[in-house]
C-alpha positions as CSV (number, residue, x, y, z in Angstrom):
1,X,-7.3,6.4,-15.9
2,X,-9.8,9.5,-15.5
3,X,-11.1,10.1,-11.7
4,X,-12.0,13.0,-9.8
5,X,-9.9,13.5,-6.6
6,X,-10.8,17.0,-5.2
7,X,-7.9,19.3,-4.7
8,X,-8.7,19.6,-0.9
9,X,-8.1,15.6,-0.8
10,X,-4.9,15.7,-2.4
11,X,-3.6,18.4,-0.7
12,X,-4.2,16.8,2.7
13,X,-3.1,13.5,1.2
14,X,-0.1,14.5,0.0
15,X,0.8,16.6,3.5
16,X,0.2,13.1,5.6
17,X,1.4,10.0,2.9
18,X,3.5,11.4,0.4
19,X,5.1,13.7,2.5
20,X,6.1,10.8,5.0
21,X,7.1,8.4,2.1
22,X,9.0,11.3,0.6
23,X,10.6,12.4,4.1
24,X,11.5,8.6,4.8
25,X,13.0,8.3,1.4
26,X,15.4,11.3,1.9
27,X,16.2,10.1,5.1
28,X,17.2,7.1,4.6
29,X,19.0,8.1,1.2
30,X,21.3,10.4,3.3
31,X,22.1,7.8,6.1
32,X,23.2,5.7,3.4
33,X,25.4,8.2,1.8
34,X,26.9,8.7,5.4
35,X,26.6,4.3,6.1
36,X,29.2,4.1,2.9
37,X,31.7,6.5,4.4
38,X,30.8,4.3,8.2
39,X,30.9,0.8,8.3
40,X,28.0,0.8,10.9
41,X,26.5,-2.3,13.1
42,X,25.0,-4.9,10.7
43,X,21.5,-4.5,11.9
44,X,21.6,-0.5,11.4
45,X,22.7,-1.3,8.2
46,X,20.4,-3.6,7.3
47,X,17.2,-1.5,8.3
48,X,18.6,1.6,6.8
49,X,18.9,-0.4,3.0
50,X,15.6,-1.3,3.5
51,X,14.1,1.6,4.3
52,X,15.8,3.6,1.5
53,X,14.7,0.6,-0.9
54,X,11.1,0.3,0.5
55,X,10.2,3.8,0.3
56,X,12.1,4.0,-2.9
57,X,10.2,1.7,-4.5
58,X,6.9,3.3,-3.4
59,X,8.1,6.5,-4.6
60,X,9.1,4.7,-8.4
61,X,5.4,3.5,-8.5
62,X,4.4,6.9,-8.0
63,X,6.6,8.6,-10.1
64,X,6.6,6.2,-13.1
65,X,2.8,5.7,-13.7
66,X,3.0,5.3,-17.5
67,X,6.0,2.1,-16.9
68,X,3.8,0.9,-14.1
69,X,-0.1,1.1,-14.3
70,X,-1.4,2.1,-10.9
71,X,-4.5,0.6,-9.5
72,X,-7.5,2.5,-9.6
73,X,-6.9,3.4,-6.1
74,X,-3.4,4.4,-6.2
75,X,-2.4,7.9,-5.9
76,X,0.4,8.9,-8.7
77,X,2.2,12.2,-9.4
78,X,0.1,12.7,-12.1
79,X,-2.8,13.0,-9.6
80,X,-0.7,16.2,-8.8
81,X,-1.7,18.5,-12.4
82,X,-4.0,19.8,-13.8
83,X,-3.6,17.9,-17.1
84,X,-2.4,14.8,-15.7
85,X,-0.9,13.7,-19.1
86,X,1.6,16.7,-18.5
87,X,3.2,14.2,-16.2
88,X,4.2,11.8,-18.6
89,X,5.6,14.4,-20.8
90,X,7.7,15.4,-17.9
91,X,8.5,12.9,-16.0
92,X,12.3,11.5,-15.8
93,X,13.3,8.5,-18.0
94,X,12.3,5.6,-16.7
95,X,16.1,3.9,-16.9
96,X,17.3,0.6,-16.6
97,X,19.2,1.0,-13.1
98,X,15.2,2.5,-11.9
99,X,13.6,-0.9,-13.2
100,X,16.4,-3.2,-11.9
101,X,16.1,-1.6,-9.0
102,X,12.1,-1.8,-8.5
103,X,11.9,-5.2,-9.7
104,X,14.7,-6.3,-7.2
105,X,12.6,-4.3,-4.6
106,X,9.8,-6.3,-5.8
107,X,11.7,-9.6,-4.8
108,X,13.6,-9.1,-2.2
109,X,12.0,-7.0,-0.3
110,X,8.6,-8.5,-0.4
111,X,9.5,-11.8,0.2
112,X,11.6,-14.9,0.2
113,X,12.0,-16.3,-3.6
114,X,15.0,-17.5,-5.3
115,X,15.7,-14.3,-7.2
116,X,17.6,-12.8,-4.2
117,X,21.1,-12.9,-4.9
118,X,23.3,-14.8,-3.0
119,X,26.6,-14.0,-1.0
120,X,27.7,-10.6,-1.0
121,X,29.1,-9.5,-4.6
122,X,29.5,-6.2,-6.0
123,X,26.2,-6.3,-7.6
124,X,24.3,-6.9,-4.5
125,X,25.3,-3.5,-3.0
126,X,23.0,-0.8,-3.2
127,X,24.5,2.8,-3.4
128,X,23.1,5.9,-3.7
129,X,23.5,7.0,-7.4
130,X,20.8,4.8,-7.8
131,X,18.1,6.1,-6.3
132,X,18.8,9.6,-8.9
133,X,15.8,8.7,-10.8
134,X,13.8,9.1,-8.1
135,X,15.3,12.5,-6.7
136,X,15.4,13.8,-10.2
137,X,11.4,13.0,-10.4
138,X,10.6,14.4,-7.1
139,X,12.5,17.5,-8.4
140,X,10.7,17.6,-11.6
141,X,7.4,16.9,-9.3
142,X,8.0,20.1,-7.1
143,X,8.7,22.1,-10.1
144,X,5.9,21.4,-11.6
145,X,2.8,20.2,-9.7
146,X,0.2,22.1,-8.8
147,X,0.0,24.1,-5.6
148,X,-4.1,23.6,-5.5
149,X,-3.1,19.7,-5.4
150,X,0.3,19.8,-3.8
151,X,1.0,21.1,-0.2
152,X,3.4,23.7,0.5
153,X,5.0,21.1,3.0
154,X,6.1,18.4,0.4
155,X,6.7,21.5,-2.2
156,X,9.0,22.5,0.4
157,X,11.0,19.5,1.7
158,X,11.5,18.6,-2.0
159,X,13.5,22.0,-2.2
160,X,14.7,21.4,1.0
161,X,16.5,18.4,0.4
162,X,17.1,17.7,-3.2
């Protein structure tokens, strides 16, 4: 897809949207490393998961533009370079676990269809290994990016917390 999106845009872009999606991603990642160790209330839970899985899934459309076309208005971290191609060459593998997990996000989280697994086997539990794909693409991402695209703010809180 070739558009113009002006440095300036994606700089303030990427401070507001993907800084949030990436800062609610984290978040909720770690509270569900510290939820395994806790058994928690059910509702905490509950709204942690899908937080971790909503964001995550956001996050896998933006990383993983050549698995999953963007719409001509979505913003993908190939917006973030130069050569946006450079992306695809860098990008993480786009694994099995990643597109089990989107396309469960996709399901489950989106709405009520007979694809959601029933009861409450072993399968059905999300842990954090993962969501690695993602962390090792937002890695890759601050790395890599450029700073006239990037802000310093998601540069840093990519550092900060991978």
């Amino acid at each position: 897809m070739s558009r113009i999106i002006s440095n300036a845009k994606l700089k303030r872009y990427s401070r507001e949207h993907l800084y949030y999606e990436i800062s609610m991603f984290i978040s909720a990642y770690k509270q569900l490393v510290i939820m395994m160790q806790n058994s928690g209330q059910w509702f905490d839970r509950m709204a942690r998961i899908e937080a971790l899985v909503n964001h995550g899934r956001i996050l896998t459309y933006f990383l993983f533009p050549s698995k999953l076309p963007p719409r001509p208005d979505d913003v993908t971290a190939r917006d973030f370079f130069n050569n946006p191609a450079e992306w695809d060459k860098i990008q993480p593998k786009y694994s099995v676990r990643t597109k089990n997990l989107k396309d469960r996000a996709d399901k489950e989280l989106s709405h009520l269809t007979l694809k959601r697994i029933f009861g409450t086997p072993k399968k059905k539990a999300y842990v954090a290994e993962q969501f690695n794909d993602i962390i090792e693409g937002l890695k890759i991402l601050a790395d890599n990016a450029s700073e006239e695209k990037l802000h310093t703010e998601v540069f840093k809180l990519i550092k900060s917390s991978t």
